[in-house]
N, C-alpha and C positions, 0 to 999 in steps of 0.2 A: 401650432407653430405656423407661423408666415411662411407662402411659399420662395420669399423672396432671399431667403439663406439656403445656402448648399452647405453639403457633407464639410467641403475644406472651410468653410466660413465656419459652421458650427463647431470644429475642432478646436478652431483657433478662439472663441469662444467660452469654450470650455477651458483648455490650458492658462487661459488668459484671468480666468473672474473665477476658477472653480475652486474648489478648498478643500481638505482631504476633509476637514470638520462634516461637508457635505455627505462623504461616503459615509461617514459615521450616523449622520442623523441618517439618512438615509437606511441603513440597516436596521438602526435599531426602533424606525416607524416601523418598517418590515414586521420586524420582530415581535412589538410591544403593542401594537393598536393603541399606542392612547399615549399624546403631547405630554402629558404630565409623566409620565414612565417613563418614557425615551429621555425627557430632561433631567429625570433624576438619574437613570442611568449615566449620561455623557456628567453629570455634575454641573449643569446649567439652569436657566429659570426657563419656565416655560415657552412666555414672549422671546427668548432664546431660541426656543426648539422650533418654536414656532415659525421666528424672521428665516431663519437658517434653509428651512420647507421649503417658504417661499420663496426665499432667494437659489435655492434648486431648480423650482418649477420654473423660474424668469430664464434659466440659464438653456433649461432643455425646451422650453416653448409648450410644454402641455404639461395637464396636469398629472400629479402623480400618487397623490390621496385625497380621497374622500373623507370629506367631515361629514361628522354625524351626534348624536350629543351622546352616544357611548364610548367615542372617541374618532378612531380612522381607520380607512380601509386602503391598502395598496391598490393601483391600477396595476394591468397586464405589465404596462410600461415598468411600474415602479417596478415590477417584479425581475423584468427582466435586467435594469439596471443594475438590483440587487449582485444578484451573481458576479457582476466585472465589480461592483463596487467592496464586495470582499476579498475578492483578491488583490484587490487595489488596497485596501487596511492589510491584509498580511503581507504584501510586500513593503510596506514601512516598515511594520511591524520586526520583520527578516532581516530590513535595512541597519534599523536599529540597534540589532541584535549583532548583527556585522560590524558596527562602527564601536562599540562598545569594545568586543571583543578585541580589533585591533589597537584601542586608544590602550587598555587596561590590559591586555593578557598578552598586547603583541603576537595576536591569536590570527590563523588562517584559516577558513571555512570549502568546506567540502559539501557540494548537494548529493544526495545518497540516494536514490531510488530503488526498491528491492523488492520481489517476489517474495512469496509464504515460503514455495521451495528454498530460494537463496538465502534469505534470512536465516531459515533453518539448518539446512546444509551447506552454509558458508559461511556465514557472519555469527552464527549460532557462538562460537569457540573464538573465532577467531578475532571479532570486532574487542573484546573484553581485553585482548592483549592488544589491538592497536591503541587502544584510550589509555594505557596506562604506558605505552614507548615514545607518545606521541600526543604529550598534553598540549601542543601550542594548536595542534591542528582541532576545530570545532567539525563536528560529523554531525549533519543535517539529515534526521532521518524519514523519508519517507514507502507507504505501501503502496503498490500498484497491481492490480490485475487485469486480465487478455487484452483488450484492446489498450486499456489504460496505458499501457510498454512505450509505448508507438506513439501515444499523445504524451506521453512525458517526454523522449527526447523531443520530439517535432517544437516540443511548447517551449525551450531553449531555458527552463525554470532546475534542470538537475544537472553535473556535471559527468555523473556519472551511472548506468544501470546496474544492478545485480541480480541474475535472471540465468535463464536455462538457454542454450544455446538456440539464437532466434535463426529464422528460415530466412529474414532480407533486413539488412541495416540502410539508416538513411547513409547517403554518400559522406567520406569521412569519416563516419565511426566504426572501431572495427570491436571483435571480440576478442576475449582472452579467456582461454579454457583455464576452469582451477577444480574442479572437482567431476568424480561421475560421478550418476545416481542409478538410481533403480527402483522400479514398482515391487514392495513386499504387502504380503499378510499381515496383519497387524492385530494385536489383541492386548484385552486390559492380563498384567503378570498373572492376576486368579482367576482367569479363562481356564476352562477344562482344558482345550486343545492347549496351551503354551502351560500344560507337563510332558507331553508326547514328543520323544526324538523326533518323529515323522510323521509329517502330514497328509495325509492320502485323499485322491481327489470325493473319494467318498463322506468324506471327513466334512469337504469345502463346501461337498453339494447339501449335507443335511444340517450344516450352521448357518445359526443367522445374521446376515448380513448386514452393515450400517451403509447404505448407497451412498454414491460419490454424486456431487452438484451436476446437472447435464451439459454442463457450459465447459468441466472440467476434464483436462487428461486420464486421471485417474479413472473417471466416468468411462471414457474412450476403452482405455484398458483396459479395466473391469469387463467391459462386455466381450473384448475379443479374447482376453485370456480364461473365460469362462467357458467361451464355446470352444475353445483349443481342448480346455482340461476338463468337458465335462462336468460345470457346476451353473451352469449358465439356469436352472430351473431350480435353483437353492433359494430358500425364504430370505425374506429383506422386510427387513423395519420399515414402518412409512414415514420416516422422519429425514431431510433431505437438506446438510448445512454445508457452508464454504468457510466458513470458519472452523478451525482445528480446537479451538477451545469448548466451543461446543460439540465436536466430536468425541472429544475425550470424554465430555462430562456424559455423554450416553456409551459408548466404550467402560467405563471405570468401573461401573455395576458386574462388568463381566460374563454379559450373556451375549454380546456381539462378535462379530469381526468385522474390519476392512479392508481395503484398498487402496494403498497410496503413497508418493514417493517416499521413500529414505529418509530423504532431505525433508521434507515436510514435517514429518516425527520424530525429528533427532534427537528435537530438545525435551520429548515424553520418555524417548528409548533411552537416551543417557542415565539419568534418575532412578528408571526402572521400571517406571509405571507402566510403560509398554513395551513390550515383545514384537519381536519379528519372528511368526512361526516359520519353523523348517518345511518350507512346503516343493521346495525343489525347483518353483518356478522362478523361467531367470528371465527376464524382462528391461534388460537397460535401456535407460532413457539416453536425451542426450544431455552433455556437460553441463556443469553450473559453470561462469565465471563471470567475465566482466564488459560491459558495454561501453566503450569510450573513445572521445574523440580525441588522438594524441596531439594535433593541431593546436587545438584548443585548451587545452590543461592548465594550469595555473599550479603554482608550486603544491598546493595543498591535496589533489586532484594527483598529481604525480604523485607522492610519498604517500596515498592508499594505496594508490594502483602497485604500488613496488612494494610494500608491505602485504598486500593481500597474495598477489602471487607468489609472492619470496617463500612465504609461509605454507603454501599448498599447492603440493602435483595434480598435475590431470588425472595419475590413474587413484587419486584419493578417495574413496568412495564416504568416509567419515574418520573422526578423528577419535584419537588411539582409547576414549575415554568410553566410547558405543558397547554397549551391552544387552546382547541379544538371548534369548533363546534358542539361538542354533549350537 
């Protein structure tokens, strides 16, 4: 690149000559190594994929793939362009799917952001009745976790969070309590321990354990409420996931236990698959509810937020269908 362009020259540059067609070849060299794939991909001719390259590379001033006669190689550059260039395709992409929805359905779209706990312990029950009160409204759904909370609102891409009661909101947004939760025991229904009334810390110290992610609260918990109750020197699997799907599927065998919110298992413990043993330890976390800016709402954004609360107290800890072992 000539040093004779600045940042605001380049911008204008870009907005002015660039073509969303670009982000597309652009990802899909990324992706494919080789002119002839990316063009069959996009449905174009090669000298297509090809002009399209270059006319990228003219636009950013360096180069962005290497030819080779196996095909191409992404530069750093391309790579990092990568990244803003897919979120730049899924926002058409959203656009689209917004314009659509209002031309044809007279549809209003809602962005959804939600924790593993909130999904589970809030939205688990209750989103299935707002889709069916409230067909005009579209529910956009997305997962987030720890830090990820905090880059969703900041990133201005979701209207609303569903998540565990946070320590500091950005200004303007406030929270709305809808549910409590709590850390239980957990085990597959044909665990020896979930036939016993009661669970005794002797019980907790010589089962074995399925550990909780280290990044995770449950993690957190697990260690303190082990040295509370004396199990803190009980066996543990070496197996270590953040995903609840694959917890279960090592759970389900029946020679484990865990650790971990209410809310997180609700939608195992409902069904039946999993149990909450009686173990007596009481462990409240804090609230599930909602993260929202009321300033900024937009019709579709109001009528969740009024629907989700309407339907559930603070001191709800799950809904009337929960089926435990206690």
């Amino acid at each position: 690149m000539t040093r004779d362009i600045d940042t605001h020259a380049l911008v204008q540059r870009l907005m002015s000559r660039g073509k969303f067609r670009h982000m597309q070849a652009l990802i899909r060299l990324c992706d494919l190594r080789s002119m002839g794939r990316a063009a069959e991909a996009m449905g174009i001719t090669q000298p297509g994929m090809s002009q399209l390259c270059s006319e990228l590379e003219r636009l950013v001033g360096l180069p962005l793939f290497l030819r080779h006669s196996r095909g191409v190689d992404p530069t750093e550059l391309a790579r990092d362009l990568e990244q803003v260039a897919r979120r730049i395709v899924t926002a058409v992409e959203e656009s689209a799917e917004t314009i659509v929805l209002r031309r044809d359905f007279d549809a209003t779209l809602v962005r959804v952001a939600t924790t593993v706990a909130a999904a589970g312990g809030l939205l688990h029950d209750l989103l299935p009745l707002f889709v069916h009160r409230h067909r005009s409204v579209q529910v956009q759904l997305s997962e987030v976790m720890g830090m990820g909370q905090e880059a969703a609102l900041a990133s201005g891409e979701i209207d609303l969070l569903c998540c565990r009661s946070p320590e500091v909101l950005p200004d303007g947004w406030s929270f709305l309590p809808c549910r409590v939760d709590q850390m239980v025991v957990i085990a597959a229904a044909n665990h020896p321990l979930a036939r016993k009334a009661r669970i005794s810390s002797d019980d907790l110290a010589s089962a074995l354990w399925l550990p909780n992610h280290i990044s995770t609260l449950a993690r957190h918990e697990f260690e303190r409420l082990a040295r509370e109750h004396g199990f803190e020197k009980a066996p543990q699997a070496r197996v270590v996931s953040r995903q609840m799907a694959l917890s279960w599927m090592l759970l389900r065998e029946g020679t484990m236990i865990t650790l971990m919110p209410r809310s997180v298992a609700l939608p195992w413990i409902v069904t039946g698959q999993i149990v909450v043993l009686p173990t007596g330890i009481d462990a409240p976390l804090a609230p599930l509810g909602l993260v929202w800016d009321p300033a900024r709402a937009q019709r579709a954004t109001r009528t969740f937020v009024d629907f989700i609360t309407a339907q559930s107290r603070p001191q709800d800890s799950a809904p009337a269908t929960d089926r435990t072992a206690e």
